[in-house]
Structures are given as C-alpha cells and as structure tokens.
C-alpha positions in Angstrom: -35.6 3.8 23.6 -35.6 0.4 22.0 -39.7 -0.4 22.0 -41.4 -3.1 19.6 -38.1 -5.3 19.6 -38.2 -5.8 23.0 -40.3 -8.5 25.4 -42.8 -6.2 26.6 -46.6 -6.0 25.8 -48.2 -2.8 25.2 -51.5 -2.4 23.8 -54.7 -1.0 22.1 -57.0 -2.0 19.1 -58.6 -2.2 15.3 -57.3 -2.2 11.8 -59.0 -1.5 8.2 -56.9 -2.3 4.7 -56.2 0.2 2.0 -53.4 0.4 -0.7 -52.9 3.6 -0.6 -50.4 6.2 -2.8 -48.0 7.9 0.1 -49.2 11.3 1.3 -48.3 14.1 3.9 -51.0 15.8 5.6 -52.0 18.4 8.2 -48.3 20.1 8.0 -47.2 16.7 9.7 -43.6 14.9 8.5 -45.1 12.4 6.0 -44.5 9.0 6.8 -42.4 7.9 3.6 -40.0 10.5 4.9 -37.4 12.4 3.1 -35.3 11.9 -0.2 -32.8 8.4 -0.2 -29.5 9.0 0.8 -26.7 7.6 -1.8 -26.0 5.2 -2.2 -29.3 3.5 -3.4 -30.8 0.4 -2.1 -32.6 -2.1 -3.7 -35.1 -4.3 -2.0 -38.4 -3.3 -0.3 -38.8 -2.3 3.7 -42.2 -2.5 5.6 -42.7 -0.8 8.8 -45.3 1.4 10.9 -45.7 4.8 11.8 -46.0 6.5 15.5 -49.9 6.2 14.4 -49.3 2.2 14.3 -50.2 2.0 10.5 -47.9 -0.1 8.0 -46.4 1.2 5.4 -44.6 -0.4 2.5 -41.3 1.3 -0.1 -38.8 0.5 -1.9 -35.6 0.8 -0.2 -34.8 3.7 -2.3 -37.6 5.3 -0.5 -39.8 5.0 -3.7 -43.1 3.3 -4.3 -44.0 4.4 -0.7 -47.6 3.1 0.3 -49.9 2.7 3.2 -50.9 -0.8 4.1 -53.3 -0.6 6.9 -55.1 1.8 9.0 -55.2 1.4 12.5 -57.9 3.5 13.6 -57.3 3.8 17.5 -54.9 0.4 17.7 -51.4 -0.5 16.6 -50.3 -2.3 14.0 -46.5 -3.0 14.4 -43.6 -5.8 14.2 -43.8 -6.6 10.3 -42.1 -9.5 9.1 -41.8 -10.4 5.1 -42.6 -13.8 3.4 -39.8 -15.1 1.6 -41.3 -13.9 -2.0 -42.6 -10.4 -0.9 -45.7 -11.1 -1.2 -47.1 -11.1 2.0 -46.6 -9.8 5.5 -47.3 -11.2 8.6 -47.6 -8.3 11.5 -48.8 -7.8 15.0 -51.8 -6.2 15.9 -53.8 -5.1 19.1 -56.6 -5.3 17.3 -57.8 -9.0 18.3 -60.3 -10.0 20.8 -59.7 -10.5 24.6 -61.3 -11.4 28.0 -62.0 -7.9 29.8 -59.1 -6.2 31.2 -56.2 -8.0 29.0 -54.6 -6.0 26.0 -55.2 -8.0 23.0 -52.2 -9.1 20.8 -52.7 -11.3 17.9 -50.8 -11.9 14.4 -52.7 -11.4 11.4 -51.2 -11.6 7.8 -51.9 -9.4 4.7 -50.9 -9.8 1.0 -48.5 -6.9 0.0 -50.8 -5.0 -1.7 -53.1 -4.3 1.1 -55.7 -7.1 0.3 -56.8 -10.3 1.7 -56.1 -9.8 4.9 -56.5 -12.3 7.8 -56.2 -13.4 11.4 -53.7 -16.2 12.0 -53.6 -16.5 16.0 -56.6 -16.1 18.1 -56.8 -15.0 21.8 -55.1 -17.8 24.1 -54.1 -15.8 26.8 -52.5 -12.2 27.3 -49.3 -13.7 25.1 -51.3 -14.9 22.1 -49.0 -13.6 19.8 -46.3 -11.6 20.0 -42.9 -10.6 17.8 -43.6 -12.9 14.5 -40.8 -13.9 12.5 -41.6 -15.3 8.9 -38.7 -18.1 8.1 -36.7 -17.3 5.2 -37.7 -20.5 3.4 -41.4 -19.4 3.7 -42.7 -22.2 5.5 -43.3 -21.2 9.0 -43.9 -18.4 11.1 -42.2 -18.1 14.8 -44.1 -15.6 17.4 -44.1 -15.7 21.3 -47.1 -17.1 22.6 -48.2 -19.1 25.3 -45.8 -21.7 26.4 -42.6 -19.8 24.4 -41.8 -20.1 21.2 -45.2 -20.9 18.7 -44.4 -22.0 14.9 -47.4 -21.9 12.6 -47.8 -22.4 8.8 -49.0 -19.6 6.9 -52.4 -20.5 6.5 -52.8 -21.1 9.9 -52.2 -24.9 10.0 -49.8 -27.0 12.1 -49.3 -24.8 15.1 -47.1 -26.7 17.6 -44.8 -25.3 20.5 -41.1 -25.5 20.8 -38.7 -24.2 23.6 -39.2 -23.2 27.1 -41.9 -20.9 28.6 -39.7 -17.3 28.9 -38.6 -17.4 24.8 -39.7 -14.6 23.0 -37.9 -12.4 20.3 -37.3 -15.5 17.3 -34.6 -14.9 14.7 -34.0 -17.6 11.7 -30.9 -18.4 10.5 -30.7 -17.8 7.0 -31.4 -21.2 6.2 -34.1 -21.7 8.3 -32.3 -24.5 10.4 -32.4 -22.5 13.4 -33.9 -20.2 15.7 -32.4 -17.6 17.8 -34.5 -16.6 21.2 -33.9 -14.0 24.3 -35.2 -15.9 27.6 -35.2 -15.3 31.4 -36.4 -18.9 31.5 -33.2 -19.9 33.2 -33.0 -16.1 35.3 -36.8 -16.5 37.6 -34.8 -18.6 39.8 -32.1 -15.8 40.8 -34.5 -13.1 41.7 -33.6 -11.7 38.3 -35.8 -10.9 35.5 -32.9 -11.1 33.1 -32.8 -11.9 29.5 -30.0 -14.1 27.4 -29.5 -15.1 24.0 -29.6 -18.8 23.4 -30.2 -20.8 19.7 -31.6 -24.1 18.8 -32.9 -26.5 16.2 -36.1 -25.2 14.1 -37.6 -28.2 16.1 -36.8 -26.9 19.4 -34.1 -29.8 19.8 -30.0 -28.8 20.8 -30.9 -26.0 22.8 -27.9 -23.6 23.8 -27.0 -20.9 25.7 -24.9 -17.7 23.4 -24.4 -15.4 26.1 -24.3 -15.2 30.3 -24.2 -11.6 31.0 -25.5 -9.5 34.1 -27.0 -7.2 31.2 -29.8 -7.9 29.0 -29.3 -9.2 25.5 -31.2 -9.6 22.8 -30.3 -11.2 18.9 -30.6 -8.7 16.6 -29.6 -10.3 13.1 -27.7 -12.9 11.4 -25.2 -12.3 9.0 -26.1 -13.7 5.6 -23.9 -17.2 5.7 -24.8 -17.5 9.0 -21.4 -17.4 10.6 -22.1 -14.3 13.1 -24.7 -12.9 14.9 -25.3 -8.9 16.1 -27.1 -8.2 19.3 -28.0 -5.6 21.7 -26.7 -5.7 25.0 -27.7 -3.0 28.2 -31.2 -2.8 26.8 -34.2 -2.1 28.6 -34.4 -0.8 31.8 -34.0 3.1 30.5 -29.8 2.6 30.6 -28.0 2.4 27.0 -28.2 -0.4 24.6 -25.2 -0.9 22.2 -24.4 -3.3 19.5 -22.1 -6.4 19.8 -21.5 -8.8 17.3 -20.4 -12.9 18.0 -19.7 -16.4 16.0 -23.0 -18.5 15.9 -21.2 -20.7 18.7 -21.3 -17.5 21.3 -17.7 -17.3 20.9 -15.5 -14.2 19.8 -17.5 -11.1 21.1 -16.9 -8.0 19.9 -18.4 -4.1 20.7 -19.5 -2.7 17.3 -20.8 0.7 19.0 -20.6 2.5 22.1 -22.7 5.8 22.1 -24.8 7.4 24.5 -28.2 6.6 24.2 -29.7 3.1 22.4 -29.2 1.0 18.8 -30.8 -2.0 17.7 -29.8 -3.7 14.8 -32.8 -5.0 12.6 -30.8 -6.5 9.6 -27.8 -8.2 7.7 -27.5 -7.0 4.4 -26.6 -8.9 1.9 -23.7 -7.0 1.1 -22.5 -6.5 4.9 -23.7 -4.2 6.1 -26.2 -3.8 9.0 -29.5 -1.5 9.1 -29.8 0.1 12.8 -31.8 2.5 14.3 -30.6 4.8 16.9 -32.1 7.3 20.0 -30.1 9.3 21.0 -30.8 9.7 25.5 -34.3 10.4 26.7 -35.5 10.3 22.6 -38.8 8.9 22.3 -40.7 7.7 18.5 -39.1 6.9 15.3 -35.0 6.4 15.7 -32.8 7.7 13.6 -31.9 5.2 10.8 -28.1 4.1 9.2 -26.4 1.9 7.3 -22.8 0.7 8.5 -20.5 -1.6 8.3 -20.2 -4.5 9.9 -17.5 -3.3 12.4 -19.8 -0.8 13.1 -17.8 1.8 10.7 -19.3 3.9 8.1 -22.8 5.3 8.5 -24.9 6.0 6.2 -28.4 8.0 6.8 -31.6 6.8 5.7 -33.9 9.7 5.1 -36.5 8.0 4.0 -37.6 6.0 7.1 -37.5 9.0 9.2 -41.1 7.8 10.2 -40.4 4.1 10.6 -40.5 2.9 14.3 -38.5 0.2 15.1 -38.3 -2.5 14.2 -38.8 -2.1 10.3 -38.1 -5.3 8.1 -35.9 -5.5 5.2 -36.4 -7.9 1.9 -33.4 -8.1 -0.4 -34.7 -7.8 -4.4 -36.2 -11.2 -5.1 
C-alpha cells in the first residue's frame, strides 16, 4: 500500500545524526540493499528504512550511508536541495500538546551534520510532505491553512492555496506547484482528493482532474509538458499510474496491475522511478525503472529497503 505519499498522518518521535558507513546486522536485509541492476544510474537517492531512519547512495547503490537515527520515531518524506547538499525531511520527532502526534520538518546537511528544526508545532498539521523547489529557494509542506512555503533558513513563511492542499510537486522551473485537495469535495459528503496546479504564489489556481477516484500528482516530466499521477489510491483498492499534459488534457493509463504503484520521479532521460506492492503487501515496495509509456522495467536492487517515497537528484 501507497503510505508516506499519501494525505494521512501517522506518527511517533526522536532523532540523533550520524554519518555512518552502510552495514547489515542481526541476519536482517541491510538497508542499502542488493547489487545495482544494469544499467547504472548516476545521481544520488535519499530515503528511509521500515525503522524510519534516512539513508543516503549513489544511484548505483554505492556510497550507501545512514543519515539519522530514529530511535523510537520516524524519519521519512526526504526531499533534496537543488545542490545536494542538504535534505529537508519529516519527522515525528517534534514537540506537541498532549494527545496529538507531532509532525514537524527539520533539515540536515548531506553528510549527517548540522541539523535543524524548520517548522515548529502549529497544530496537528505542522508540517507535513516537504518539497524542496528545484531552484533551491523555497520549501512547500502541508501545514495549517494548506499549502506553507518557507525559505531554507526558516525565514519568510507565508501561506498559499486553500485549506485541504497537501502533497506539493514543483514544476521543474519552480513556476508552479502541483497539489491533491478535497477542498472543493467536504461539500458533497465526499472525502475525495483531485489534482489541481497553480502559480508558486498561490495565484491561477486550476483544477487537472474530476474523477470519482482519488488522485494524486506523482511527478513532472523534465520540460514540464506532462505530468504522472496515481489514480484509485487509498482506501485499500488498487492504485495505477496515468500520465496527462500540464493543462489536464490527454489522459492516458501507463499501468494496470493488481495491487498499487506510485511514481516518485521523472528522470531526466525519460524514464520514471516507481515503486510497486503487489495486493495486501505491506513495507518497502518493489522498485523499477520504466519508460515513460509505462514499458520496460527495470529492477532496482539496491532500494530494496527504501519505503516510499525515496527522492531522486540527477548528477549535479
């Protein structure tokens, strides 16, 4: 099942920083899994284990290292500056009012040092599913109110959008922002979620898609012409891959198995990185490359401990 990517909070607490050199122990699978399957990628991925610590590799699944420790929380959703040198995550770590799950964002330099807490507790959406803008400048999260930006070092924090966004996306020029909402659903009895885009100032807000069926934006493609979503998600039924122009127009179904897959990126040369359960499969997906018609798959062995979602940077 599709977890972290979707609009639901979950939570625990507590995190310690360490750069440490990738090792299995105690007989379990080690969590810079197996040997890269050709061809090689280049580029860096960041993700967490099922033990909710971060973990950093090449995309060749070498130069594995562990980012954080988690101790008895969850450290999840990473996102990557521009320059790969930091990453901004979520955490349940963060302080809270009694009875309320904290959820905050903090942000860490790649190599496990200076960490530090960019939101601080609000309400019991604080901060939820950051998104670093590929122009370095901003990070989106859901918060209270919708859609938060704030700058890196925690300055300029203002609110865009309607309350009900969550799940930002950024074009690849940082222009725009993709968002699921049931903003315009609590009317109809329906807690159902949509895809809409709008200006990086929260300005020429549209609706993408009108579906009984959730969706969710997944990933642009890198000149920004197309988007990839999941559609069917949530609710325990399947969620498969569709792919439309940046206007909402020309939808297509890229996969239709049993089960769930959620596309977490474009890559540069095409081709998409998705994770897939197969029905009733709970913890890490299985992870592929394929083509942008949804062709072709590729398996990546070496996230076979990544949860979703993991977040790719293209060589710098």
């Amino acid at each position: 099942m599709v977890r972290t990517k979707l609009p639901v909070a979950s939570l625990i607490a507590a995190l310690v920083l360490v750069g440490s050199a990738c090792e299995g122990t105690g007989g379990d699978a080690s969590p810079c899994g197996g040997e890269a399957a050709a061809p090689q990628l280049t580029g860096r991925f960041v993700y967490n284990t099922p033990d909710g610590d971060l973990w950093v590799m090449d995309a060749d699944g070498s130069d594995c290292r562990q980012l954080t420790r988690s101790g008895d929380g969850l450290d999840y959703n990473p996102t990557w500056s521009a320059d790969g040198r930091q990453i901004g995550f979520r955490t349940t770590r963060g302080e809270s009012p009694p009875g309320v799950d904290p959820s905050d964002i903090f942000v860490v330099n790649a190599d496990g040092s200076g960490e530090r807490e960019l939101t601080t507790f609000e309400n019991s959406q604080s901060g939820l599913f950051p998104a670093w803008s590929p122009d370095g400048e901003l990070i989106a999260f859901s918060g209270s109110g919708g859609i938060n930006l704030i700058r890196p070092d925690g300055t300029l924090r203002r609110r865009i959008g309607l309350e009900g966004d969550e799940c930002s996306v950024w074009s690849p020029d940082s222009v725009k922002l993709l968002v699921c909402s049931n903003a315009l659903n609590r009317g109809e009895g329906a807690d159902n979620w949509d895809i809409f885009v709008m200006d990086a100032d929260g300005s020429d807000r549209r609706r993408l898609t009108s579906h009984p069926q959730n969706d969710y934006p997944g990933a642009w493609s890198p000149d920004g012409r197309r988007i990839v979503f999941g559609r069917g998600c949530g609710g325990g039924g399947d969620c498969d891959l569709y792919v439309m122009n940046a206007d909402g127009s020309g939808v297509r179904q890229l996969t239709d198995d049993p089960g769930a897959e959620s596309a977490n990126a474009w890559l540069p040369d095409g081709r998409l990185l998705v994770g897939i359960w197969a029905p009733g499969q709970e913890g890490p997906p299985a992870w592929v490359l394929m083509d942008s018609d949804g062709g072709r798959r590729r398996e990546l062995p070496q996230l076979a401990q990544a949860m979703d979602p993991v977040d790719y940077l293209p060589q710098p």
